[in-house]
FILO-92541 format. One line per 8 residues: number of its first residue (from 0); for each residue z, y, x of N, C-alpha, C. Coordinates in steps of 0.2 Angstrom, whole numbers. Each point is the difference from the previous one (the first is absolute). Example, Ala and Ser with C-alpha at 12.3 -4.5 7.8 and 13.67 -1.06 7.14 Angstrom:
<pts>
0> 39,-28,66,0,6,-4,0,6,4 | -4,5,-2,1,6,4,3,5,-4
</pts>
This chain:
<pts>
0> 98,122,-85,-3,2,6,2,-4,6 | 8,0,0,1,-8,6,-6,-5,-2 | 3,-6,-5,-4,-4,0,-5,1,3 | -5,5,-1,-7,0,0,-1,0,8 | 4,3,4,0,1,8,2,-8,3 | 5,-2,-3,0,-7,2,-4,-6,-1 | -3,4,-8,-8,-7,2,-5,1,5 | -1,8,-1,-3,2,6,0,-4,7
8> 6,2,3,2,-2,6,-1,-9,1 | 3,-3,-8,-1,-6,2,-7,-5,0 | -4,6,-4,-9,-3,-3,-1,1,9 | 0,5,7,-3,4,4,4,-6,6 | 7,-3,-3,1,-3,6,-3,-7,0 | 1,-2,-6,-5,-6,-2,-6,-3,3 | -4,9,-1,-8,-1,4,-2,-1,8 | 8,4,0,-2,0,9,4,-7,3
16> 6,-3,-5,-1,-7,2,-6,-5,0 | -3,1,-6,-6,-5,-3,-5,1,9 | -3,8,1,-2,1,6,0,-3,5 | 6,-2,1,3,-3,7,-1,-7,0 | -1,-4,-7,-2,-8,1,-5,-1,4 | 2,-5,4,-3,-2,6,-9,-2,-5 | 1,-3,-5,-7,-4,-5,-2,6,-1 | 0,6,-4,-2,5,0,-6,2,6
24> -1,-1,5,-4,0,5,-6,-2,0 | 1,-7,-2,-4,-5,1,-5,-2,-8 | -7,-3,-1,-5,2,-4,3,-5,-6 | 0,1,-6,4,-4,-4,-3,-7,-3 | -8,1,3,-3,-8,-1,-5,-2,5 | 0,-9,0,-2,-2,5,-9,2,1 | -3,-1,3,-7,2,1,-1,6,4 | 3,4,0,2,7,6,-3,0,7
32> -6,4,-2,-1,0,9,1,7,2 | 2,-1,6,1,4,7,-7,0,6 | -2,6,-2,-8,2,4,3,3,7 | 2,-3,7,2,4,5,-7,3,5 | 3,5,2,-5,1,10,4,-1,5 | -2,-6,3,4,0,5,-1,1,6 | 2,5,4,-2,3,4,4,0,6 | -2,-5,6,3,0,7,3,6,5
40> 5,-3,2,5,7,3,-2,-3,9 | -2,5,6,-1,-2,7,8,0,1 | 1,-1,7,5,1,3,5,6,-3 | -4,5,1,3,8,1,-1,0,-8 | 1,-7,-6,-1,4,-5,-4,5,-6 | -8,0,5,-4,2,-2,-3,-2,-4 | -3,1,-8,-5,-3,-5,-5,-1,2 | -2,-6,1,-9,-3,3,-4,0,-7
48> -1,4,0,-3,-2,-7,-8,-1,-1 | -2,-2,6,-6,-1,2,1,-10,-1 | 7,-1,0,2,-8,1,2,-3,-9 | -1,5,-5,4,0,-6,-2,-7,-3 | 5,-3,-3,0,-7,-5,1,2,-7 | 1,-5,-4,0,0,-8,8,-2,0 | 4,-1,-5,4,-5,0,-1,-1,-8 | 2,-3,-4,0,-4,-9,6,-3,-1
56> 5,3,-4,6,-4,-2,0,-1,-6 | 1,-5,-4,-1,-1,-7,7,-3,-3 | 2,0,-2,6,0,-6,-1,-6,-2 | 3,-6,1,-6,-7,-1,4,-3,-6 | 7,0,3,3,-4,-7,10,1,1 | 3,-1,-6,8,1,2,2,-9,-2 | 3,-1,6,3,-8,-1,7,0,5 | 1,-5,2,7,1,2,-1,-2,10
64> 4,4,3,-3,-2,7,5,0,4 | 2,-6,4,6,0,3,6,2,-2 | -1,-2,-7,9,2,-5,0,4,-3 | -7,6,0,1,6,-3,-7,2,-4 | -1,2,-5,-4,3,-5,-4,4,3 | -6,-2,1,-5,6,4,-4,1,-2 | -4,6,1,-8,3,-2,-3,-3,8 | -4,-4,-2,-2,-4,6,-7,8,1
72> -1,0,6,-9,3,2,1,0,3 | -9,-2,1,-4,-3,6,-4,4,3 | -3,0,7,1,4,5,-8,-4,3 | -5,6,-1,-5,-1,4,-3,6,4 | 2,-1,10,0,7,2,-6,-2,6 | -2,8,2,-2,-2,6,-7,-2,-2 | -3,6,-5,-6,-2,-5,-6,6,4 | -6,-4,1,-5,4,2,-2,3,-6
80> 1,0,-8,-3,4,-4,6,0,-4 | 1,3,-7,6,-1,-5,-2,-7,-6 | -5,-1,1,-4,-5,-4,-1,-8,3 | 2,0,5,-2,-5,5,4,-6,-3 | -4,-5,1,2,-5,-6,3,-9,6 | 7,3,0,4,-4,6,3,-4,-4 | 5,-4,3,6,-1,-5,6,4,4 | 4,1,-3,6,2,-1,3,-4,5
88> 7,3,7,-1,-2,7,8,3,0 | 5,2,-5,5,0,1,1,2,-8 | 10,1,-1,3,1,-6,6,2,-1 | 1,7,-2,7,2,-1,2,1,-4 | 8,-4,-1,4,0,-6,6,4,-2 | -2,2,-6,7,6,-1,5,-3,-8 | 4,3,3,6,0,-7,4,5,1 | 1,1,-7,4,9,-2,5,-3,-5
96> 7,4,4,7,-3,-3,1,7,1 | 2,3,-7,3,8,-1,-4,4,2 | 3,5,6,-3,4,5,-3,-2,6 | 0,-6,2,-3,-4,4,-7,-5,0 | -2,3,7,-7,-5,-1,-1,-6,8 | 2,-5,-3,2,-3,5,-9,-6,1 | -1,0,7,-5,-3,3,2,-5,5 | -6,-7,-3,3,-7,6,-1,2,8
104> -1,0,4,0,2,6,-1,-8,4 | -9,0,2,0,-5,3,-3,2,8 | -2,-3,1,0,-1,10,-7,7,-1 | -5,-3,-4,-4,6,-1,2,8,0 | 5,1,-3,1,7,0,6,3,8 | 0,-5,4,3,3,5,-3,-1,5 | 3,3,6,-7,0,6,0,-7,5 | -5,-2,2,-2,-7,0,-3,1,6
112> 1,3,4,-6,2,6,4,-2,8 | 8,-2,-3,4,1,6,-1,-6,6 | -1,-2,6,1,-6,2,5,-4,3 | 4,-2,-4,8,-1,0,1,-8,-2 | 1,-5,2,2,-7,-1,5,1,-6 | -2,-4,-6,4,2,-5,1,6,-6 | -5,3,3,3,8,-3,-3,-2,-8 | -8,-3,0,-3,-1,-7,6,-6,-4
120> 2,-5,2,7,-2,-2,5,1,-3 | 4,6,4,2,7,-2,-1,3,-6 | -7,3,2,-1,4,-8,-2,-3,-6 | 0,-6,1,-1,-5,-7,7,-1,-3 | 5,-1,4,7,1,-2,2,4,-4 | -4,8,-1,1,3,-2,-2,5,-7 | -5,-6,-1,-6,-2,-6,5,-1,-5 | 1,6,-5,2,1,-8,1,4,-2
128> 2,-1,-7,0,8,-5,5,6,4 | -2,5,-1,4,6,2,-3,7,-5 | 6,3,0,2,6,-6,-1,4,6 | -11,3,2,0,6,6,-2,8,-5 | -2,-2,-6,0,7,-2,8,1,-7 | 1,5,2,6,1,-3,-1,7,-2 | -1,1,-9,-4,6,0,5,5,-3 | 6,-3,-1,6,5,-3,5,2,8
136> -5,-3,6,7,3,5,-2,6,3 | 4,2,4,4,8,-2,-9,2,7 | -1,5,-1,-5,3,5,3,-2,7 | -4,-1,5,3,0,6,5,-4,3 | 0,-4,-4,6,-4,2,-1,-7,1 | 1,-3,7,-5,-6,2,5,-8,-2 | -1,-2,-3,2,-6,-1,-5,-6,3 | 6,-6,0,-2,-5,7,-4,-6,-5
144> -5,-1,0,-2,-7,-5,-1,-5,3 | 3,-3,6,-1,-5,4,3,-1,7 | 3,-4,4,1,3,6,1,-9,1 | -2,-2,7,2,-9,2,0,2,7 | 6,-3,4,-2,-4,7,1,-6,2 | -5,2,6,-1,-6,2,1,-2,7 | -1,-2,6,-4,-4,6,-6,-4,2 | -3,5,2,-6,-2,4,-1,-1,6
152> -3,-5,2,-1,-4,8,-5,3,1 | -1,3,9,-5,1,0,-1,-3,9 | -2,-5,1,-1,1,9,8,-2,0 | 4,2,5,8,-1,-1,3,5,-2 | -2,4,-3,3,5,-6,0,-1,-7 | 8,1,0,2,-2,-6,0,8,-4 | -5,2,-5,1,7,-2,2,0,-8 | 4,5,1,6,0,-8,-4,4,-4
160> -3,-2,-5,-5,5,-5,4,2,-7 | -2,5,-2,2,2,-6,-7,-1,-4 | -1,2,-9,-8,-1,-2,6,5,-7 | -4,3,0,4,7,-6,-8,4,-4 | 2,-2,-8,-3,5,-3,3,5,-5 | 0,8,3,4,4,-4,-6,4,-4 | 3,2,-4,-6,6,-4,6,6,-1 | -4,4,-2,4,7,-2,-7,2,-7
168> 3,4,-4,-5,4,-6,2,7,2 | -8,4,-1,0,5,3,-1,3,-7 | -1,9,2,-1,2,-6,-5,-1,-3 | -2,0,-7,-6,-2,-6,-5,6,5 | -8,-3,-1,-3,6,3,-5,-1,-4 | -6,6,-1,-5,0,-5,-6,-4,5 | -5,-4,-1,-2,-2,3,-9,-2,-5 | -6,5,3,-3,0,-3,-6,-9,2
176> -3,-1,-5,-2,-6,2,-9,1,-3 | -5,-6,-2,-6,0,-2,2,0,-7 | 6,-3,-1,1,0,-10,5,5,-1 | -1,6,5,5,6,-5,7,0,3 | 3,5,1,6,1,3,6,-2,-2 | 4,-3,4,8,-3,-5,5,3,6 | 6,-1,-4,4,4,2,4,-10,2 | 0,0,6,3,-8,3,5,1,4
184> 5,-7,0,3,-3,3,-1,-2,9 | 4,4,2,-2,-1,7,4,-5,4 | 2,-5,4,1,-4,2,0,-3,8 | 3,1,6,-2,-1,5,6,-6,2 | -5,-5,1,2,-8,2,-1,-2,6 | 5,1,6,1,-3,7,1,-7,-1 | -3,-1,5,0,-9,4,-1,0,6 | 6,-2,2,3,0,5,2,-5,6
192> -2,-2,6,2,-5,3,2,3,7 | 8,-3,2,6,5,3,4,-5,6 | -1,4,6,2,-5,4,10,4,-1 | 5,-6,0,7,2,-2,3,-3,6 | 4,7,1,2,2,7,9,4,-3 | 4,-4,-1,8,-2,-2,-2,4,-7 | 2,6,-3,-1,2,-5,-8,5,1 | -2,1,5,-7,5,-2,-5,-5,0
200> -7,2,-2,-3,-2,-3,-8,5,5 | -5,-3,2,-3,1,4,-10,-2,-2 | -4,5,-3,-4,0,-5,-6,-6,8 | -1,-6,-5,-6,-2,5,-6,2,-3 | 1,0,-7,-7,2,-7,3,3,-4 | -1,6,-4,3,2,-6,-8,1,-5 | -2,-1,-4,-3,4,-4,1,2,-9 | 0,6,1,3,3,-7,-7,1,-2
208> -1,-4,-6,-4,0,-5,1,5,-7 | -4,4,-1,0,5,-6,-3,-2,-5 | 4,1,-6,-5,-2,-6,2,4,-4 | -4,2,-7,1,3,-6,0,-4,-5 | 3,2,-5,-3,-2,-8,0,4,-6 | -4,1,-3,-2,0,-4,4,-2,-10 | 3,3,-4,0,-4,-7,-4,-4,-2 | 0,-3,-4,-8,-7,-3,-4,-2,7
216> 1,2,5,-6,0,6,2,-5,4 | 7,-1,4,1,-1,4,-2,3,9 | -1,-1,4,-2,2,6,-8,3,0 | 2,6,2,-5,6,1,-4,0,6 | 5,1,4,0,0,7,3,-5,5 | -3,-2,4,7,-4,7,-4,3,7 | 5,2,3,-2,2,8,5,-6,6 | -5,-1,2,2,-8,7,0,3,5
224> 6,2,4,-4,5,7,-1,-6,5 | -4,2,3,1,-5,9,5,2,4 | 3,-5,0,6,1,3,-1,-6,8 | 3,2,4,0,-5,7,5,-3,1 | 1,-6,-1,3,-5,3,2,0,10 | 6,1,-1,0,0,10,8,-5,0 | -3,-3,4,3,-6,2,5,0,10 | -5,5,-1,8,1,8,8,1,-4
232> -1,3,-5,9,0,-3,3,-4,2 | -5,-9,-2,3,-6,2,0,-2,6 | -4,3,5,-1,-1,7,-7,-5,1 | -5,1,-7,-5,-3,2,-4,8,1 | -7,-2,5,-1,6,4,-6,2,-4 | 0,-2,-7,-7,0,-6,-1,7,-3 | -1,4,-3,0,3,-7,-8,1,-1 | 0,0,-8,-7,-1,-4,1,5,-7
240> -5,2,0,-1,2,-11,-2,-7,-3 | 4,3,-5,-2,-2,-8,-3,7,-3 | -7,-1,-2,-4,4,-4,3,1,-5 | 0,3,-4,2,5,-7,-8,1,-6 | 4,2,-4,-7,1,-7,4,5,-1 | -3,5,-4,1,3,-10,-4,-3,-4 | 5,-3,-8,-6,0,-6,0,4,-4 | -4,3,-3,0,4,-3,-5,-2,-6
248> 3,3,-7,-5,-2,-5,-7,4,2 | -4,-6,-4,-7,1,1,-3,-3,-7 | -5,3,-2,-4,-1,-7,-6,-9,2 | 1,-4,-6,-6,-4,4,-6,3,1 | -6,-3,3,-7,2,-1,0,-1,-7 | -2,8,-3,-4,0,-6,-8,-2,-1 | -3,-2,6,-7,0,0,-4,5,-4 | 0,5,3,-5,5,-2,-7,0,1
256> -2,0,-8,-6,-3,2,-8,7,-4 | -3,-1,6,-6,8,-3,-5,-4,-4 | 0,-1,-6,-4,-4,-5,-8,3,0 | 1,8,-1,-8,3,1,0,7,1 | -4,0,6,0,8,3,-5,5,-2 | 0,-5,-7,-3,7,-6,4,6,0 | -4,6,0,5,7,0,2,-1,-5 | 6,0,-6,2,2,-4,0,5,-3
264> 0,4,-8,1,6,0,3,3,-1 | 7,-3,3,8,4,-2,3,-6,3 | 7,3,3,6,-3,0,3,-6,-5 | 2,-5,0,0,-2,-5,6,-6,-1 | 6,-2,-3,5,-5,2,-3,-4,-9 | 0,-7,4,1,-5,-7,5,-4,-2 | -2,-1,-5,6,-5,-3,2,-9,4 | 2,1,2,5,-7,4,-3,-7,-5
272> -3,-4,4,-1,-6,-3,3,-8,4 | 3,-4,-2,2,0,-8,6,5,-2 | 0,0,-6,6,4,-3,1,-3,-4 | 8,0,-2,4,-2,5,-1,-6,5 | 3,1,5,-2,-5,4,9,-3,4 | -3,-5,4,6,-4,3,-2,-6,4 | -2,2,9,6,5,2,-6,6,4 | -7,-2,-2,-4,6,3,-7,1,-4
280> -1,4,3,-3,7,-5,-9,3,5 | -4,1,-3,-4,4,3,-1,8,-3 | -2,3,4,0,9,-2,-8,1,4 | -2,2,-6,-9,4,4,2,7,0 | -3,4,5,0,8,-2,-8,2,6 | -1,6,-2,-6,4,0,3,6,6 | -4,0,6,0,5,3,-6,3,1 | 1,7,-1,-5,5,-2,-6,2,5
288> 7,3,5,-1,4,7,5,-3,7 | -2,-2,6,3,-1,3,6,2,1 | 7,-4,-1,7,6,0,4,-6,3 | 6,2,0,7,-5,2,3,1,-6 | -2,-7,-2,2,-4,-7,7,-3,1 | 5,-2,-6,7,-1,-1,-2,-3,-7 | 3,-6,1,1,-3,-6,7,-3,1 | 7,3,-6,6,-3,4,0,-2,-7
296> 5,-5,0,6,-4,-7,5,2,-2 | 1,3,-6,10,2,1,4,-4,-7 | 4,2,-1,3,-5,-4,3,5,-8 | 4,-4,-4,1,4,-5,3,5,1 | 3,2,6,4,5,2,-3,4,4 | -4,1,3,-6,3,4,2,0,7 | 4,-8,2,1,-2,7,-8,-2,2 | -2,1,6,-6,-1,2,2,-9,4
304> -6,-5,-4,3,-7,4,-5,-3,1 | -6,5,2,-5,-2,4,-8,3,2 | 0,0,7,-4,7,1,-10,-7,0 | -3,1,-5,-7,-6,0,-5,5,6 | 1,4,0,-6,3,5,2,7,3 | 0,1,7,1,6,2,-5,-2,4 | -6,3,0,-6,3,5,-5,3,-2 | -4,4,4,-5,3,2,-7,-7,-6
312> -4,3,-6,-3,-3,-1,-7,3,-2 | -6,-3,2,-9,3,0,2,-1,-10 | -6,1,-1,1,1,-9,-5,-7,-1 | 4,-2,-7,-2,-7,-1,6,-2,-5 | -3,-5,0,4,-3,-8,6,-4,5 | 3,-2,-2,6,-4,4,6,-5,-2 | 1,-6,1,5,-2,-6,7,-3,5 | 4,2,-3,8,-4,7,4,-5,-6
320> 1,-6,4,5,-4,-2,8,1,-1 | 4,-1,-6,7,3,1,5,-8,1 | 4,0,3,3,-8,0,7,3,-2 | 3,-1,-6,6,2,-4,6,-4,2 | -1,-7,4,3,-3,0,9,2,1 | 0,5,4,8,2,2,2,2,-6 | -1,2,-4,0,6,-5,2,-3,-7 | 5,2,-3,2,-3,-6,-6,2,-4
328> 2,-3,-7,-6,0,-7,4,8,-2 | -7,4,-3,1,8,-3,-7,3,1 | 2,6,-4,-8,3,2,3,6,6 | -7,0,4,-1,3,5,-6,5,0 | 0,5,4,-6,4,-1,-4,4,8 | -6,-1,0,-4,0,5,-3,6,1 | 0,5,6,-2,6,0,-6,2,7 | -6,0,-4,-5,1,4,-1,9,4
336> 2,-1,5,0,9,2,-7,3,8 | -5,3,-1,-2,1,3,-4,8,0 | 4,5,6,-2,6,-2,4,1,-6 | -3,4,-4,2,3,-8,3,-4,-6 | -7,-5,3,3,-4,-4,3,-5,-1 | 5,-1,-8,6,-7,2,-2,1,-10 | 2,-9,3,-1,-3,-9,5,-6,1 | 4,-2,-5,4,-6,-1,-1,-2,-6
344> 1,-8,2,-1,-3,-7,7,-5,1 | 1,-3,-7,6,-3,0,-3,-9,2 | 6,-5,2,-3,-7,-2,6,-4,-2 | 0,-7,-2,6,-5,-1,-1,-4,3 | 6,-2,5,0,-6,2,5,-5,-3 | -2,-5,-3,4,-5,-3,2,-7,4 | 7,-2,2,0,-5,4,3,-5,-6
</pts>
């Protein structure tokens, strides 16, 4: 009976080390895309969501970057549709050492808005790998992943700058998305630029960025607030916003499309062609009577990992696009629900 309690305890503590690997978060092969909305934050923080973009991150390739073994993805944001056929206009790189998931940090991911002689300089000095998600550290407890000073001239002022990025992990929080609900990693990431005055430290910009993640997913969610830059701290008589986003996952355009608005004479979900397919798929189905139709995706465990249709539809025949692409090889099953009735059929995708 011992025995048996300390394999227990040791199979239970095993798993929730395995849990804690930084790589465990992240999609375990290259081709992975990331469907974001990005949605504009006003001064006050407000979602414009009359102003919403697309963003596309894709999982491109792992090679070596700056010293370090990276999952390279590419970055096309700032999309008038999800589908919009741009090239790719930034790239972030990660590497995961144990419990840590470290990120290069280039001039791009800090704020660039300031008008300071030198300051862009400055934060290029400060371009490299850094260890900001730390997913085994204790809740609430803020650790410092960067800090530099420096001297900036401005006019005959000589202004003593600090440039600090700390993060803290907050507690796990359930957070529901367009692919189904996960229980993610929370993470808030200040970046910081600080006029230093003997030991204190005096915010001219702070902004804490929030993000979640996801097992196999990666980033679920990231919220950018607008934060104001004020430059009298320094004795310049300026201050200004930097605008802010939330992304948040989004499904691509399935293109729904109404083949024939012959009444039908029943409800009706078909078989997925091709079958098996790799990495996308069509689905026809049959609507009877006008209803609010649901056609979601769930997986072998009956996580839901994609919503193909939530709307209001006239009766007619109908066929939606499925793109697999994030999504490992397995069978999956599609559940057509409108009113009373709901039918599933299974499919494979083979990658």
């Amino acid at each position: 009976m011992k025995n048996t309690i300390l394999i227990f305890l040791f199979i239970a503590f095993a798993s929730l080390t395995y849990a804690q690997n930084a790589s465990t978060y992240f999609p375990a092969n290259t081709g992975y895309k990331w469907y974001y909305k990005n949605t504009p934050l006003d001064s006050n923080n407000n979602p414009q969501q009359n102003l919403a973009r697309y963003r596309v991150d894709t999982f491109a390739v792992v090679s070596t970057y700056k010293g370090l073994l990276a999952n390279v993805v590419r970055i096309k944001d700032n999309l008038l549709t999800i589908n919009q056929n741009t090239p790719y206009n930034d790239t972030n790189y990660y590497n995961f050492q144990t419990t840590n998931g470290w990120k290069y940090l280039s001039v791009s991911m800090l704020p660039d808005s300031i008008p300071l002689p030198g300051i862009m300089e400055f934060f290029r000095s400060l371009e490299n790998w850094y260890s900001i998600f730390r997913f085994a550290q204790a809740v609430n407890s803020e650790y410092t992943i960067v800090s530099k000073d420096t001297i900036l001239t401005y006019d005959t002022l000589s202004v003593p700058i600090r440039a600090k990025v700390k993060a803290k992990r907050l507690n796990d929080q359930s957070v529901t998305t367009v692919n189904g609900t996960y229980t993610a990693k929370k993470f808030v990431v200040t970046f910081g630029i600080y006029l230093r005055v003997l030991i204190f430290e005096y915010p001219i910009v702070e902004r804490p960025d929030t993000s979640w993640f996801a097992t196999d997913v990666w980033m679920i969610k990231e919220v950018v607030p607008s934060v104001t830059a004020n430059l009298n701290t320094i004795g310049v008589p300026l201050s200004f916003n930097i605008p802010g986003n939330i992304y948040e996952l989004t499904t691509p355009n399935v293109g729904i499309s109404n083949i024939s608005n012959e009444i039908p004479e029943a409800f009706k979900l078909y078989q997925n062609y091709p079958n098996p397919f790799n990495p996308s798929t069509k689905i026809n189905f049959d609507v009877r009577n006008a209803s609010d139709v649901k056609l979601k995706v769930y997986d072998l465990t009956g996580r839901e990992v994609s919503v193909l249709v939530n709307e209001f539809l006239k009766p007619g025949a109908y066929s939606v696009s499925f793109d697999a692409s994030r999504l490992s090889s397995g069978v999956y099953f599609y559940t057509l629900q409108a009113g009373d009735f709901r039918q599933t059929k299974q499919m494979l995708l083979v990658k």
